[in-house]
N, C-alpha and C positions, 0 to 999 in steps of 0.2 A: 504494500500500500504506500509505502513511502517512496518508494521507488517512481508509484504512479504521480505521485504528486508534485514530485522533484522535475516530473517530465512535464507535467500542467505549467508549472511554476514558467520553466525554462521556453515553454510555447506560447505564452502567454508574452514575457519580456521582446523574445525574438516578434513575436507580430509586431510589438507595440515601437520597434526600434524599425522595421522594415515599414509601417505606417508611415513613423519620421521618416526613411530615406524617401518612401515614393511621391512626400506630399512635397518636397523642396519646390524650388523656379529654379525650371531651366532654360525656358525662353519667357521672353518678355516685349511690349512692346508700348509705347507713349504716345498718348493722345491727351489732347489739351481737358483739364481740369472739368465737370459736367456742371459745375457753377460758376465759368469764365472768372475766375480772380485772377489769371495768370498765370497759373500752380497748371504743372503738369500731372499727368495721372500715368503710374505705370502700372500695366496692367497684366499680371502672368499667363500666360498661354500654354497651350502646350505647342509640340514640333511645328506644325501646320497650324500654328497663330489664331487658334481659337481659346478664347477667353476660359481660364481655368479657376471657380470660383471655391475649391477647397483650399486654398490659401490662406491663411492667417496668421497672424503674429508680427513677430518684429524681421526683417532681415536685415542684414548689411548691404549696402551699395558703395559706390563711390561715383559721383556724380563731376564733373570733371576736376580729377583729381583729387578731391574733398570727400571724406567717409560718413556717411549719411547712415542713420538707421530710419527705415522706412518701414510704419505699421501698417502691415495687410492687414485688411478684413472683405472675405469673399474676394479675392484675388485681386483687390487693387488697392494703389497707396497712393498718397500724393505727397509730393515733394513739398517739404518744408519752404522754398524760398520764390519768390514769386519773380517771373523772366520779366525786364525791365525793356528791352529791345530785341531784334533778331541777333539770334548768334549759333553757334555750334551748340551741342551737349552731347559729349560722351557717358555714357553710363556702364557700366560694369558691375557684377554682379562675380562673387566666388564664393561657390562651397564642396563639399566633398567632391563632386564628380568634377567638379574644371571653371573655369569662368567665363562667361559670357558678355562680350560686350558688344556695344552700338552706337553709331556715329546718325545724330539726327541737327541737319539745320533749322531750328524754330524758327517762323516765320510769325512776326508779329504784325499787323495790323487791326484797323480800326472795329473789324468782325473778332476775335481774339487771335490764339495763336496757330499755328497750322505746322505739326512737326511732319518734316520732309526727312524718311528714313536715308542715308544715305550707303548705298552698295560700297565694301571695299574694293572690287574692281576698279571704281570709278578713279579713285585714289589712285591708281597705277595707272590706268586708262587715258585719262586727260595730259598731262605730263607727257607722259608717249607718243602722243599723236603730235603734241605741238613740237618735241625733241626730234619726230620722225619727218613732219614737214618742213624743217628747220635743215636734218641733213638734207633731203632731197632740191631743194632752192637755197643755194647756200647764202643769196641774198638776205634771206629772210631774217638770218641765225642772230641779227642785233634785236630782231623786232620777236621774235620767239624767243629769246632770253629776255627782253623787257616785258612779255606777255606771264611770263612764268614767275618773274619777280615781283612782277605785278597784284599774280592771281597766291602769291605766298603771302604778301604784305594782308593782300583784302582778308584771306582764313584767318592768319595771325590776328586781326585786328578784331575780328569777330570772335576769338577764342576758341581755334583751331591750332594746335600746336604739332611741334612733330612726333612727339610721343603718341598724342591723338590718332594721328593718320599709321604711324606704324602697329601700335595697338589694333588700331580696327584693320589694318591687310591683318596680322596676324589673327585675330579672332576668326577673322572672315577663313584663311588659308587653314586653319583647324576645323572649320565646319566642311570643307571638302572633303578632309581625309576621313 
């Protein structure tokens, strides 16, 4: 009998730990605040970015660069600090299985804000194309370097850094493999 109960005991903890592992966020995705104050809302999903409402609690983030704890309840939290203008926002997310991050340009105007996911391909993409036009017309190669220093100044200024951009290829370069 003891024996039985040592097994109940042991079956009972293992669920309640495999619970914890399955309820984590492992995807995520941000949409403007559902009472427009300028507060983003992140909201967990699962793989294919349907809204996953057994979420709750507190998790860790880092919202560009700065560690945030962020209270889910029913899979969504909202960001403590309200976006002032358009700019970048990286977010990341790490726990047991790996971390997750995402490069979104918020778009502010007079409707509120409109967060624009941004693909890491793009990040290698852009760059490339203007470096590749650049060798092919070697005339160009003053106006594709001023294009390029251009388009670094305008991210930088908006709070796009290059840790940012490297971060998101690399997140991005781990969801392929």
């Amino acid at each position: 009998m003891w024996k039985f109960g040592c097994l109940l005991v042991t079956l009972f903890f293992s669920g309640l730990l495999h619970a914890q592992h399955s309820n984590g966020i492992d995807h995520f995705i941000v949409k403007e605040n559902l009472i427009k104050n300028g507060k983003l809302a992140i909201i967990a999903t699962d793989a294919d970015e349907n809204p996953t409402d057994s979420i709750s609690g507190s998790y860790q983030f880092i919202i560009n660069g700065f560690n945030q704890e962020l209270k889910f309840h029913e899979g969504v939290a909202i960001t403590p600090n309200a976006i002032e203008a358009s700019a970048f926002v990286f977010i990341k997310h790490r726990n047991q299985r790996g971390s997750q991050g995402r490069l979104y340009y918020v778009l502010k105007n007079d409707t509120g804000l409109k967060p624009i996911a941004i693909n890491w391909y793009y990040l290698i993409l852009i760059p490339a194309v203007i470096l590749l036009v650049a060798y092919l017309f070697k005339r160009l190669m003053v106006l594709a370097i001023v294009i390029l220093i251009g388009l670094f100044i305008y991210n930088y200024s908006k709070g796009l850094d290059l840790e940012s951009i490297f971060e998101t290829i690399t997140h991005g370069i781990k969801g392929l493999i």
